[in-house]
N, C-alpha and C positions, 0 to 999 in steps of 0.2 A: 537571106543573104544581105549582107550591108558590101555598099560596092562605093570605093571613091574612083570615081571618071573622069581623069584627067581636069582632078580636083586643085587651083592654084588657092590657096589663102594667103590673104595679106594684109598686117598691122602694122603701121607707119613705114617703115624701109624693110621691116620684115616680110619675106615670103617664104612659104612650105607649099611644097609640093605632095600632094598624093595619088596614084593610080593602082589599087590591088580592091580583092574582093577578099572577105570573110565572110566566113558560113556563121548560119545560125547559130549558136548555141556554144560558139568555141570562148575559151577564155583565153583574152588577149593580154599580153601584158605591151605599154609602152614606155621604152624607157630611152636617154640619154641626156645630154649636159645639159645645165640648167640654163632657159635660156633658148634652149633649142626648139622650141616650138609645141612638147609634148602637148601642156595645156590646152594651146589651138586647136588642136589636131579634135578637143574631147567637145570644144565649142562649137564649131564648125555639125559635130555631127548632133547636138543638143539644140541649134538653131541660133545660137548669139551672137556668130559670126559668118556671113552668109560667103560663097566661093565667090571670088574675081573671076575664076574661068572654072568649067567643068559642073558635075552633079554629085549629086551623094546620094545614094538610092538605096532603100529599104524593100526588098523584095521584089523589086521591079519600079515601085514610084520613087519619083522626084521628090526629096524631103525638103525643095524649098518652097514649095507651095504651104507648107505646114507650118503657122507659128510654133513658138518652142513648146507652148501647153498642150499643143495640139500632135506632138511627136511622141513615136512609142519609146520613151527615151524617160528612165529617172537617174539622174546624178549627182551623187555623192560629191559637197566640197571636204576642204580642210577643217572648217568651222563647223561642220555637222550640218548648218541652216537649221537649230535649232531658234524655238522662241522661249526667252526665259519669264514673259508672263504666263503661257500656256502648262498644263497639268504633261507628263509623257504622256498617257494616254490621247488626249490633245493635239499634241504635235505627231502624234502618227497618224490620228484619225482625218487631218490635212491630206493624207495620201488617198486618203476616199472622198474625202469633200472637204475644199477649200473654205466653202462657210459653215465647215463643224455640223452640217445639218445631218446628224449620224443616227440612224434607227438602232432598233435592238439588235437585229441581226452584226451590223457596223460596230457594235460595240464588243461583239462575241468575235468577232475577224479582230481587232485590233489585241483581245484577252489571246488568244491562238498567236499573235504573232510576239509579243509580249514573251509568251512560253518560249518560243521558238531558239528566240535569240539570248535567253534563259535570264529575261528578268520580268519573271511573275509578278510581282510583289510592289513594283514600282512605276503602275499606272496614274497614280493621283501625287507623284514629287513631280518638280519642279526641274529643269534642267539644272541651274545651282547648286541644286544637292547632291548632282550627280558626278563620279567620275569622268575622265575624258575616255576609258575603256567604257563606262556605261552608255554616254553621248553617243558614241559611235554603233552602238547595239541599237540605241535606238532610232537613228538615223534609217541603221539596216533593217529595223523593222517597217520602219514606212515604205524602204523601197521593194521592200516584201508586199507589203498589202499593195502598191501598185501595180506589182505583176507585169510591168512592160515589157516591152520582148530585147529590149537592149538597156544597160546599166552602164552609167557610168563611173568612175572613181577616180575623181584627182586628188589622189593622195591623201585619204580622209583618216589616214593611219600614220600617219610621219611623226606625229607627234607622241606615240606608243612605244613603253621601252618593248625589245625583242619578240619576249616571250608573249605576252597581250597583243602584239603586232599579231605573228603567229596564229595564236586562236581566234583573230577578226578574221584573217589571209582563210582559213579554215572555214569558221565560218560561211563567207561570202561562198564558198565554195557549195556548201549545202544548199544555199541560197538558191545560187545558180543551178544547180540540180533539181531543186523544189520546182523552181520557175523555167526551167532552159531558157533560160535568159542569156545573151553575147553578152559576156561583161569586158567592157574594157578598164585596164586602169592603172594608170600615170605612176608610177615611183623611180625615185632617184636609185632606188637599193634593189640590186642585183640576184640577191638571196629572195627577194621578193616575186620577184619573176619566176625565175626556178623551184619556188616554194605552191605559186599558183598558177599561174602559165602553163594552154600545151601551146602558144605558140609566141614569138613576142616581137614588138615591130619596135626598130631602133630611129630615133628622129636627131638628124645630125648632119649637118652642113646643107639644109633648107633642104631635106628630103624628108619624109616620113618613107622609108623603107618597108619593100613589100614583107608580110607576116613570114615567118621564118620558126620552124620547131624550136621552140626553148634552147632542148639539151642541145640539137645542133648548132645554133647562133655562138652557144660559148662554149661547147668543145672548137669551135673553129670560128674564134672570132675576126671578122674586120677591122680592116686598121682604126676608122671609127670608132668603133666599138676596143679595139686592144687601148686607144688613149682616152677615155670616159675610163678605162679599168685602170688604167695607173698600170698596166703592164705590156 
């Protein structure tokens, strides 16, 4: 269980608040105005912005004793954090070791996740060659081969029209089943919540709001939430 414990974050006059628990393995979506703190909310639990008040606890321990390399935690930016001198193969094999020192067997885990996220065939390109739907395939392959027990994603799909949005949302979703992984992850877009989310936390007026069912949140939205919707 990931638990924020009267958790305050704070960036120059900004402050977010959070106090709820989330279980294992659930897929959280967090969404509202831009602005509103979602991104904090994904740093705070990745290590790169430590609490002014409270804890953030991962199965019982204190996650700030742990640098960020050292947390069960990989996260998905916008940019991929791809490297475009590196081979894909390369840049996933990072997710097993940081100085590429990869055996045979590392090399057969990285060919398995290659598959996974269906591109065989594109171990030894370049990031440049690749689409931004490929980018992001492979992105998710490396945080495949990490295996942590919590995923992040801010937003590492905003830049995907609909339909490839979609089959990433889908994907992640196998992901997260492969690994039960808690995946959290940051979208402005509504459809994206409801499309991946069983539950989703609304951050808005320096709250990050306790997790709430999907369909329930917008069958019966908050006034928050009714003006983020334009309705």
């Amino acid at each position: 269980m990931l638990r924020f414990e009267d958790v305050v974050l704070q960036q120059g006059d900004f402050t977010l608040r959070a106090d709820w628990p989330v279980a294992s393995g659930a897929k959280l979506a967090v969404i509202g105005p831009s602005g509103s703190g979602k991104s904090t909310l994904l740093l705070a639990v990745a290590g790169f912005l430590p609490p002014m008040q409270g804890r953030i606890l991962w199965q019982g321990q204190d996650l700030a004793v742990l640098p960020p390399g050292a947390r069960p935690v990989t996260m998905l930016f916008q940019d991929q954090n791809l490297f475009p001198h590196l081979t894909v193969a390369q840049n996933i094999g990072l997710g097993l070791s940081p100085r590429l020192r990869l055996t045979t067997q590392d090399h057969d885990s990285i060919a398995r996740a290659l598959d996974r996220v269906g591109l065989p065939e594109m171990a030894q390109r370049r990031p440049g060659a690749l689409s931004g739907g490929q980018m992001a395939r492979v992105a998710l392959a490396r945080a495949l081969l990490r295996a942590r027990p919590i995923l992040l994603l801010d937003e590492p799909f905003s830049a995907l029209g609909p339909a490839l949005k979609d089959e990433m949302l889908d994907l992640v979703t196998g992901v997260a089943q492969d690994t039960g992984a808690l995946v959290m992850m940051v979208s402005h877009d509504p459809g994206d919540a409801q499309r991946f989310a069983d539950q989703t936390v609304l951050v808005a007026d320096g709250i990050a709001c306790t997790p709430t069912p999907t369909s329930d949140l917008f069958a019966n939205p908050p006034p928050a939430l009714r003006t983020y919707l334009g309705s």
